[in-house]
C-alpha positions in Angstrom: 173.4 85.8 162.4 172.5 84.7 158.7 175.1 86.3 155.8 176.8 85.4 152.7 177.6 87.9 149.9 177.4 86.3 147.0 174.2 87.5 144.5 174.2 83.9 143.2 173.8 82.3 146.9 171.3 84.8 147.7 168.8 84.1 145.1 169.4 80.6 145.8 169.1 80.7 149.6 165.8 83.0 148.9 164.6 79.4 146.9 165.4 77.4 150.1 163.4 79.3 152.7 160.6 79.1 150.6 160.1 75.1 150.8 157.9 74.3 153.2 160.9 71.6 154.0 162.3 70.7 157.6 165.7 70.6 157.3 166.8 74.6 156.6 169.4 75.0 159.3 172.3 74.4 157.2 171.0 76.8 154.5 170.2 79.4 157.5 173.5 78.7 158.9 175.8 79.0 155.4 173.8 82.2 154.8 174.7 83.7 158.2 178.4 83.4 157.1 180.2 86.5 155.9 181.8 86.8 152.6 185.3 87.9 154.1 187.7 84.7 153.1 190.5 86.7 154.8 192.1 86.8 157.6 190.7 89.8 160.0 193.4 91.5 161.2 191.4 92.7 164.7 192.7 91.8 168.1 191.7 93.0 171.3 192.8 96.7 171.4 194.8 97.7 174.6 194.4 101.6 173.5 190.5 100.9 174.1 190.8 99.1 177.5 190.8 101.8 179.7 187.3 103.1 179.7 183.6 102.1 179.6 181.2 102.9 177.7 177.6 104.1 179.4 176.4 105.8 176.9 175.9 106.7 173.2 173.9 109.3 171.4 174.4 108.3 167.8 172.6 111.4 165.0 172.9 109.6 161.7 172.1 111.3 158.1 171.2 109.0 155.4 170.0 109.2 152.0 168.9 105.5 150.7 170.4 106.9 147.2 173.5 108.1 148.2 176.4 105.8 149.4 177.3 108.0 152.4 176.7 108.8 156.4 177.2 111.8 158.1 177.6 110.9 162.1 177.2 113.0 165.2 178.1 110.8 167.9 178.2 111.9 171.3 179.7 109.5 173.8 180.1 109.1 177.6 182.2 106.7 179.1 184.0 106.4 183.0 187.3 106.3 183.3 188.5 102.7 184.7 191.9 104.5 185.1 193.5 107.8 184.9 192.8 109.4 180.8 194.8 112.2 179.4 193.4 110.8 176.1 190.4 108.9 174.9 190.6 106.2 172.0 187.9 104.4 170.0 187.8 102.2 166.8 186.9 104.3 163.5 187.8 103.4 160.0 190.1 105.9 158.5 188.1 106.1 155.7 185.4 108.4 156.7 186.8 111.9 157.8 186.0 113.4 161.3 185.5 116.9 161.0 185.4 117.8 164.8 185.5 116.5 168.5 184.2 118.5 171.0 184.0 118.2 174.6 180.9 120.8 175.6 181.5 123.8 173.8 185.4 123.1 173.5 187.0 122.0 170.7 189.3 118.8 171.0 192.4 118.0 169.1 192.6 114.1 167.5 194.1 112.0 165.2 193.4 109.2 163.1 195.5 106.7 162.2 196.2 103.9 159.8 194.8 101.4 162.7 191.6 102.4 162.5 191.7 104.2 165.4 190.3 107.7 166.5 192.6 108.9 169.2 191.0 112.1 170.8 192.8 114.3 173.3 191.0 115.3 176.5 190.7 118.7 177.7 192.3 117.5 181.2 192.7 114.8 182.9 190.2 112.2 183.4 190.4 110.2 187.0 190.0 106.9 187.6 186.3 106.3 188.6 185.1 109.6 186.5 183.4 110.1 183.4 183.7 112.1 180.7 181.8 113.0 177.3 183.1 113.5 173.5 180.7 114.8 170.9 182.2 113.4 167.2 181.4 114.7 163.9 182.5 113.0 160.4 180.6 112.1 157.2 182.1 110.4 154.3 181.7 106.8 152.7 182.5 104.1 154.8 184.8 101.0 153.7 183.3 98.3 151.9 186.2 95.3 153.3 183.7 94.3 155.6 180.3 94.9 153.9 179.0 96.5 157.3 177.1 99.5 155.5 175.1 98.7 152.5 173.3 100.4 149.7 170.8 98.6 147.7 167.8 98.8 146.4 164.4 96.3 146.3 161.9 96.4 143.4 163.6 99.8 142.0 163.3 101.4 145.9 166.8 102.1 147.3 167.9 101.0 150.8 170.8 101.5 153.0 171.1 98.9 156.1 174.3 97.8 158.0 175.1 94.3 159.6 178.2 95.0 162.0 178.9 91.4 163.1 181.7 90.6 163.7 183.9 93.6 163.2 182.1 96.1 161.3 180.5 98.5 163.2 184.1 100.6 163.3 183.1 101.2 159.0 180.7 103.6 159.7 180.5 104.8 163.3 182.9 105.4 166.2 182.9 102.9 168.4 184.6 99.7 171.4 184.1 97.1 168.9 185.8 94.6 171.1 183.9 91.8 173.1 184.3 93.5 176.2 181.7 96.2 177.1 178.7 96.9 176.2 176.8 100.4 176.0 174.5 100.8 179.1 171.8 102.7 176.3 171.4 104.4 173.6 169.5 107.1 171.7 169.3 106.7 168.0 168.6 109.5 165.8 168.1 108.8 162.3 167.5 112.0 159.2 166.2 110.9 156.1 164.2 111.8 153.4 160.9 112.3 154.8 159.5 109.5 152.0 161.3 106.9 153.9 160.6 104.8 156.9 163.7 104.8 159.7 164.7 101.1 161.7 167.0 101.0 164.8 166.9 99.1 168.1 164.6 99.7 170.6 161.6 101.5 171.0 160.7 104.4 168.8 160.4 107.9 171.1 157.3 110.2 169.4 156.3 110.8 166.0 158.7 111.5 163.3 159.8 115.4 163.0 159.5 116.7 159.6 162.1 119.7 158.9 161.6 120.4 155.3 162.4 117.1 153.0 163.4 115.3 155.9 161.8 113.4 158.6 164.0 112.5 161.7 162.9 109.2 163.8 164.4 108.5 167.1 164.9 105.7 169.2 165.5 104.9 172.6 167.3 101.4 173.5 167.4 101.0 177.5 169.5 97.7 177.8 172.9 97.1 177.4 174.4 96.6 174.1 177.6 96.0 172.0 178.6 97.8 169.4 177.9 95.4 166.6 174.3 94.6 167.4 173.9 98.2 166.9 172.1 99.0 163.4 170.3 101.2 161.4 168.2 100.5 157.7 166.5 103.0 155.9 163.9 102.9 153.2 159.9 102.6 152.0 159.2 100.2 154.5 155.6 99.2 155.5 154.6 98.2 159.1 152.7 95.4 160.3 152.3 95.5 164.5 152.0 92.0 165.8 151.4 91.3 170.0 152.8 88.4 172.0 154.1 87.2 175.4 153.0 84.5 177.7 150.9 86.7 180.6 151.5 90.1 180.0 151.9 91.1 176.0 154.7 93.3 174.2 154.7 94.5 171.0 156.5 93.0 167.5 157.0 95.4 164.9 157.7 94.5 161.7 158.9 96.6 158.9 158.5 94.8 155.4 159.3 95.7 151.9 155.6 96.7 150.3 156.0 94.9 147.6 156.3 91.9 149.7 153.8 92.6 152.3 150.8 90.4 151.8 153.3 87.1 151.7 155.3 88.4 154.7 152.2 89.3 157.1 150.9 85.4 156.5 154.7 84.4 157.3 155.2 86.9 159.9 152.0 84.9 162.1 154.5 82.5 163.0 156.5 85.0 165.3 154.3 85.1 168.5 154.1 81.0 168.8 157.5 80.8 168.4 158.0 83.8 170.9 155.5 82.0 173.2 157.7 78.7 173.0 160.5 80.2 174.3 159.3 82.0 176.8 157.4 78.7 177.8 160.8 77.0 177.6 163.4 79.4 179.2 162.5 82.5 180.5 160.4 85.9 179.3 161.8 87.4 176.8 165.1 89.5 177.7 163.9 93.2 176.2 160.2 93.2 177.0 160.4 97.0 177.7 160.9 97.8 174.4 160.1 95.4 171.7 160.8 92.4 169.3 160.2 92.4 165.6 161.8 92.5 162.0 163.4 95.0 159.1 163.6 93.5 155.7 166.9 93.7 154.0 169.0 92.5 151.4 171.4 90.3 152.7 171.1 86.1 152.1 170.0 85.2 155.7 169.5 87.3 158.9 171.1 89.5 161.5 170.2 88.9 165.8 170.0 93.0 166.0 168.8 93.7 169.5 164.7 94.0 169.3 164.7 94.4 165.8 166.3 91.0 163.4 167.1 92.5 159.7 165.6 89.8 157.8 166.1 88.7 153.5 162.3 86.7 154.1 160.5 85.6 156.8 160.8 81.6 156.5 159.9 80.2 160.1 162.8 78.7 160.5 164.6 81.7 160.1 162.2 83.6 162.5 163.3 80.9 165.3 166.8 81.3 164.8 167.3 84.4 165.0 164.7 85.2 167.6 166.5 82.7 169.3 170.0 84.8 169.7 168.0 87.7 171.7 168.2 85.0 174.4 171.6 83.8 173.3 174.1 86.3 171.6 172.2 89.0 172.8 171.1 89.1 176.6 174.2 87.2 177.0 177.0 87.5 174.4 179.5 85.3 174.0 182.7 86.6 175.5 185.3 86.4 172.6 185.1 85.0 169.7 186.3 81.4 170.1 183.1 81.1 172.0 180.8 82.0 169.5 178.8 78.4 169.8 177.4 80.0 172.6 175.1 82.3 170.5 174.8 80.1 167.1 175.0 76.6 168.5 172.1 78.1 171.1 170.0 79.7 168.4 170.7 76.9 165.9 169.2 74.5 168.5 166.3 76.8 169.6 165.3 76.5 166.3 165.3 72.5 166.2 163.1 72.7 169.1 160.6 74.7 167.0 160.7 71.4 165.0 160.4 69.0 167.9 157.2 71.2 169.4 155.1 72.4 166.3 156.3 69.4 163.9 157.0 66.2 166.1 159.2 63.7 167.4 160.0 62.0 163.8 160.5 65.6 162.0 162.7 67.0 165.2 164.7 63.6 164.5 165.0 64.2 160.9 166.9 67.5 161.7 169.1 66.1 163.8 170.1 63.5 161.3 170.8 66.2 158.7 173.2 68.3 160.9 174.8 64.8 162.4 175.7 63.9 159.0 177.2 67.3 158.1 179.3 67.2 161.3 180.6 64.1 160.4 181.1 65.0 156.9 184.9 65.7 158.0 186.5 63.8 160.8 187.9 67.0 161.9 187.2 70.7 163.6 186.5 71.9 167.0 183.6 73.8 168.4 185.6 76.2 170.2 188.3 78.5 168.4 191.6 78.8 168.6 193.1 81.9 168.7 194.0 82.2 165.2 190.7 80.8 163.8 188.9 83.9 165.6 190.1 86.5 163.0 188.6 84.4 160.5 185.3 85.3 159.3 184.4 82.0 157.6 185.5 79.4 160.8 183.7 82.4 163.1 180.9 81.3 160.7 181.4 77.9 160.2 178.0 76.0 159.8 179.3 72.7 160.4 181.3 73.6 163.7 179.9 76.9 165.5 175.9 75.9 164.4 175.5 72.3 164.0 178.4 70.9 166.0 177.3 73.3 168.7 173.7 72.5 168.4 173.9 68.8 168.7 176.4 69.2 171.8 173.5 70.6 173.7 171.2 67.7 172.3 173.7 65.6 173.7 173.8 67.6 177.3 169.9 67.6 177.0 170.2 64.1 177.4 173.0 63.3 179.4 171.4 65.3 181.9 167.7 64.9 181.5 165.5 67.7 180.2 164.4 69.0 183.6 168.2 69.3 185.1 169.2 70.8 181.4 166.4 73.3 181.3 167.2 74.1 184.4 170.8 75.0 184.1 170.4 77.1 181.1 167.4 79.1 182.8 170.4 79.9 185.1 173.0 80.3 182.9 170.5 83.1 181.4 169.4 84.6 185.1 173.4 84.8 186.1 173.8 88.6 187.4 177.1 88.4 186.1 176.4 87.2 182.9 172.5 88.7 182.3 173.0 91.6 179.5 176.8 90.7 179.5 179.1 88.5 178.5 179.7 84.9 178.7 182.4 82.4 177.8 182.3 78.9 177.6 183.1 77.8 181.1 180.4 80.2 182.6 178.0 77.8 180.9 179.2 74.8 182.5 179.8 75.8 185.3 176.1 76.4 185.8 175.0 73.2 183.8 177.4 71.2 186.7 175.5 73.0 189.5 172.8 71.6 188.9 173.4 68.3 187.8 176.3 67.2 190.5 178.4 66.3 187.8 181.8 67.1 186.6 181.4 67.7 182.9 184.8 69.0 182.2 185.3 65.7 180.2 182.6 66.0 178.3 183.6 69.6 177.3 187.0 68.7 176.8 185.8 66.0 174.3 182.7 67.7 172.8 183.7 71.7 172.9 187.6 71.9 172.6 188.7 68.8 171.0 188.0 67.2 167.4 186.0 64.4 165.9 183.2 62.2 166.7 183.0 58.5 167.7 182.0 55.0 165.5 180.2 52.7 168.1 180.5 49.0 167.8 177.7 47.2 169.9 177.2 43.7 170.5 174.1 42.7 172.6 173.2 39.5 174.4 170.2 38.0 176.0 171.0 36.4 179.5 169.2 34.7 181.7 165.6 35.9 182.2 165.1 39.5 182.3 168.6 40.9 181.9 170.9 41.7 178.8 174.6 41.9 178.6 176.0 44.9 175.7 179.4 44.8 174.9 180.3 48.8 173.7 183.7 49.3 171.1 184.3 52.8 169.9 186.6 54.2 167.5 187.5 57.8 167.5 187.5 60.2 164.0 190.7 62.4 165.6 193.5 61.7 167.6 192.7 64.7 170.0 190.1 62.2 171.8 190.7 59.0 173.6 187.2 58.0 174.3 184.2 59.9 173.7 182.5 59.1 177.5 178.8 59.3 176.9 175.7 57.6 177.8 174.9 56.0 174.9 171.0 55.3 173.7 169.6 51.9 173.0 166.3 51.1 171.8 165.3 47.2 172.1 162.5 45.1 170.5 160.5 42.2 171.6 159.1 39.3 169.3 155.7 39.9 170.3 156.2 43.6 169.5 157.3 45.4 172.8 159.5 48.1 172.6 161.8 49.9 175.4 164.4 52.3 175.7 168.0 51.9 177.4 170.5 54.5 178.4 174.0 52.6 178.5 176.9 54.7 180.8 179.7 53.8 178.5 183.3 54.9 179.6 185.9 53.1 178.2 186.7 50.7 175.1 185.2 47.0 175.2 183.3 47.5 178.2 180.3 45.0 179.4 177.4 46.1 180.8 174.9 43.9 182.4 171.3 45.6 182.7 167.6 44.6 183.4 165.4 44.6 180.6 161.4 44.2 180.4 161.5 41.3 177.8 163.7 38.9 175.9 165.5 41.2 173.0 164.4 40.1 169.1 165.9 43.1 168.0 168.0 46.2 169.0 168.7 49.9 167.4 171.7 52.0 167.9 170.4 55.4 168.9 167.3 55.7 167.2 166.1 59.6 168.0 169.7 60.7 167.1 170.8 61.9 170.7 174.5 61.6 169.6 177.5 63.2 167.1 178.1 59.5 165.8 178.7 57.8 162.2 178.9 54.5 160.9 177.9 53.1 164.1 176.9 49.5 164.3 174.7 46.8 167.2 173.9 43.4 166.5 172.0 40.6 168.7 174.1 37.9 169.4 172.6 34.5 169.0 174.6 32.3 171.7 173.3 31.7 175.1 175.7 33.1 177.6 176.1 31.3 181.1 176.3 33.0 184.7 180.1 32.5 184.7 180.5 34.7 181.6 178.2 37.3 182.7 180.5 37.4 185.9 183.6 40.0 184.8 186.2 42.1 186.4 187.6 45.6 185.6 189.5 47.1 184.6 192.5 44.5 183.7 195.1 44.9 184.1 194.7 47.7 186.7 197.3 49.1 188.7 194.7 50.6 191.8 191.5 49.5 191.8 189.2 46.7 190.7 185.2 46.3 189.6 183.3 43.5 189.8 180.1 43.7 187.4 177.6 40.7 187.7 174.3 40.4 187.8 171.3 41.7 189.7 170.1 38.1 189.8 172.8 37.0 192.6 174.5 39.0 195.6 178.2 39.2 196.4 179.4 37.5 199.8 183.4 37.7 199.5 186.4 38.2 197.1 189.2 36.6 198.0 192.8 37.4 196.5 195.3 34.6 195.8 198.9 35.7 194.5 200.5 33.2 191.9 201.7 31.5 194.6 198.5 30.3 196.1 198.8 32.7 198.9 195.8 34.4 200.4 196.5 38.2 200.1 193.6 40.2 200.4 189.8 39.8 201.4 186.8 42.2 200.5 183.2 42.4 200.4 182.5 45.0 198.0 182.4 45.3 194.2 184.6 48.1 193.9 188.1 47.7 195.9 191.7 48.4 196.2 194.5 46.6 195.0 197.4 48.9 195.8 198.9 46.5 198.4 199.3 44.0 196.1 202.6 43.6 194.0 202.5 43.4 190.2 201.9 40.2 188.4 199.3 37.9 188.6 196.7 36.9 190.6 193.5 35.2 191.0 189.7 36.0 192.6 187.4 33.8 194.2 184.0 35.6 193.8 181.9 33.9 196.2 178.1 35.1 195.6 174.4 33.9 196.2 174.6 32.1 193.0 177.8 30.0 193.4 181.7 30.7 193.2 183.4 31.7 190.1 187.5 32.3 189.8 188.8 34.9 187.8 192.3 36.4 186.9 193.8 39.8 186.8 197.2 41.6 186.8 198.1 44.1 189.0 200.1 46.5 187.0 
């Protein structure tokens, strides 16, 4: 999603998208945000927990002129355990007239927590379903700028934008992260001048009763409430085809007096659908459609099938195309873990960069958001509980989009792109997660599977703690055709030890070679002895910006180091276990232990080896190799 309220942002957001600049994922990214500075008061709502929703028919009546909506909304839901009553999330300050279950009139309240409480005409048994048919009109609340009224070029316009916790303004609704709506039919009255937008696929021509026109739509896939939206106004349509093998449509619904811009724009749509089908999987809702509905807001909304759009700027096309992969086939689970749909579809819309504009443009981006992120040695890609009712850290740019975008750059290549497409193609295929919800561990879980690694430290540092890491890199020549790199790291925030990452190397030759090194770096002032194709003239820290990483320095040494140097041990002390690193020029034959006695105490043949039967204190190695002996000394903690 794309949002921010302010007039004077929005004309100045409007200026961004049209440079034909690379870097406009920040911009895309502030815009997304919502105005609301305060704190949301919405927590998960037990009085809504015992039911789910399969079905809504939603009859809206709107006037683009008129700052009002009159609702029949007829819902079934199955009981998940027994239901004298039924409860749903309504802002108190639209009226319901009625509630009707058949032909039988219901009795309800509503109360000062937003809530529509609705008494059943008998008991509902676990396992059952029921239906309520609810009728209200009125003008919903403005707190949370979910139902707008506008106009464009003298033409008025009413459009809504539910995320995050909206969608109760202006129709009755589960507005929790916890079910979604098997389908729905949307029904939409309006004056017959005006052209209708909801999600899905429309369902036969328009009927025209008098001055109105009444346009229904039928979405087949399962939904949350506040991807469900409606805009209303004198739109004109432009029909568009894509789809790699079989085609589906894109429909587009544009302001007129923007239409011969937007259609030129609007080309951009099937190569970018076509990439990520290439790149993930077919797109989620090929049954119905994809496409656009203009609006009036300073960004864009991920609406299911239909993205409500201020312009049509590419890279505001990718992104939020990008969430109906990621936020809207699978939804993030609560709100702490929405990186999963705006780190994903901030991303997705850097690798429109990387494949249409190039490797040095694609690294340009990701210097741009790296420098944002660590604009503030802080902040935490996941939420805490507290910073989930808060509009502007659901929203942050810095934390949820770019943090969140370069952590998967980062996995992309820890893992290697064919491993990391992999996993997310099965994060997206998941049964249990496929047109549901997600939450952070669901996604690495998968990403483990197919790697074979354990990643939790990786989340731990990257997702749920703070702060980035300053690298410190001395390299060495030694010997012929091998390279000793000494890596020291610093940490922005306390809440990480050691940022554990492999860590990207690019080395130069005097006679202009070039190569590429990947460095496995897990602890502070570690050595690590590697092969490389050509005597180093010069080396670059990082160079295609893989890593969340500031003020990060390498240098080449100038002093030759001998074989006994480039023999080491660690780590020391140690209290368990010890490595020997040398190099791939000479072979180990035998360690032998001596105590600080002299005394013989423990023999081995390997690199890696136990010391827990030794006591503390010192002692000394003789590392016996193809190469020579050379005598080292540890402490046994």
């Amino acid at each position: 999603m794309i949002k921010n309220s302010f007039l004077l942002f929005y004309f100045s957001i409007c200026s961004v998208f049209a440079q034909n600049n690379i870097n406009k994922t920040n911009s895309i990214a502030e815009a997304e945000m919502k105005s609301a500075s305060r704190l949301m008061n919405l927590q998960v709502n037990a009085n809504t927990q015992n039911y789910d929703v399969t079905y809504h028919k939603l009859e809206f009546t709107i006037n683009p002129a008129v700052y009002a909506i009159t609702g029949k909304v007829t819902t079934t839901f199955k009981a998940l355990s027994n239901m004298t009553t039924v409860t749903f999330d309504f802002n108190n300050a639209i009226t319901v007239s009625s509630v009707k279950s058949g032909a039988t009139n219901l009795t309800f309240t509503q109360n000062a927590n937003e809530e529509l409480i609705i008494t059943l005409p008998s008991t509902i048994t676990t396992g059952n379903f029921g239906t309520v048919e609810i009728n209200y009109s009125g003008a919903p609340s403005t707190g949370e700028q979910a139902f707008t009224k506008s106009t464009h070029n003298g033409t008025p316009v009413i459009y809504t934008l539910s995320e995050p916790f909206g969608a109760r303004d202006w129709w009755p609704c589960k507005q929790d992260l916890n079910d979604k709506v098997n389908s729905i039919d949307v029904y939409i009255t309006a004056p017959s001048q005006y052209v209708s937008v909801a999600n899905g696929v429309e369902v036969g021509a328009p009927v025209i009763s008098g001055s109105n026109k009444t346009t229904h739509f039928r979405h087949s896939y399962p939904i949350p409430a506040y991807l469900i939206a409606i805009a209303v106004t004198n739109y004109q349509v432009y029909n568009q085809t894509a789809g790699v093998g079989t085609t589906f449509p894109i429909v587009n619904y544009i302001y007129p007096e923007n239409y011969a811009s937007s259609v030129v724009d609007l080309d951009q749509t099937p190569v970018i659908m076509n990439l990520y089908e290439t790149l993930f999987e077919p797109y989620p809702f090929r049954n119905e459609k994809y496409g656009h509905a203009q609006f009036g807001w300073g960004g864009g909304m991920e609406h299911t099938t239909v993205s409500f759009m201020v312009n049509f700027d590419r890279q505001l096309i990718a992104h939020e195309l990008g969430h109906q992969w990621f936020g809207d086939k699978v939804t993030c689970g609560s709100w702490k873990d929405i990186w999963l749909n705006e780190g994903f579809a901030t991303y997705m819309a850097t690798l429109v960069i990387e494949n249409f504009d190039g490797v040095d443009a694609f690294v340009t981006e990701k210097q741009s958001m790296i420098d944002y992120i660590t604009s503030s040695p802080n902040g935490a890609v996941y939420l805490t509980d507290a910073q989930a009712t808060n509009v502007n850290r659901i929203f942050s740019s810095r934390l949820s989009y770019d943090k969140g975008a370069m952590v998967l750059e980062m996995l992309r290549f820890k893992m290697g792109d064919a491993l990391f497409f992999q996993g997310i193609k099965n994060y997206l295929a998941d049964p249990n997660l496929a047109y549901k919800y997600a939450v952070t561990t669901d996604l690495q879980t998968h990403l483990e599977a197919v790697c074979g690694q354990d990643l939790t430290e990786f989340f731990n540092d990257w997702i749920y703690n703070q702060g980035y890491p300053t690298y410190s890199i001395t390299a060495q020549n030694l010997g012929v055709g091998q390279a000793k790199f000494v890596i020291n790291q610093t940490q922005s925030d306390p809440s990480v030890s050691y940022f554990e990452m492999p860590v990207p190397i690019r080395i130069y030759g005097a006679l202009g070679q070039q190569a590429d090194l990947s460095l496995n770096n897990t602890f502070n002032g570690e050595e690590i002895i590697t092969n490389v194709p050509f005597a180093i003239a010069s080396v670059a820290f990082d160079p295609e910006r893989h890593l969340i990483a500031a003020n990060s320095t390498i240098a080449l040494g100038n002093q030759i180091f001998d074989i006994d140097n480039a023999v080491s041990i660690y780590p020391n002390p140690s209290s368990d276990t010890i490595h020997i690193q040398m190099p791939v020029t000479s072979t180990l034959k035998k360690v032998i232990v001596y105590n600080n006695l002299g005394q013989k105490v423990l023999e081995n043949s390997n690199l890696d080896f136990s010391i827990n039967s030794l006591s503390t204190g010192v002692h000394y190695l003789d590392i016996q190799t193809t190469g020579g002996t050379y005598h080292k000394k540890f402490i046994k903690k």
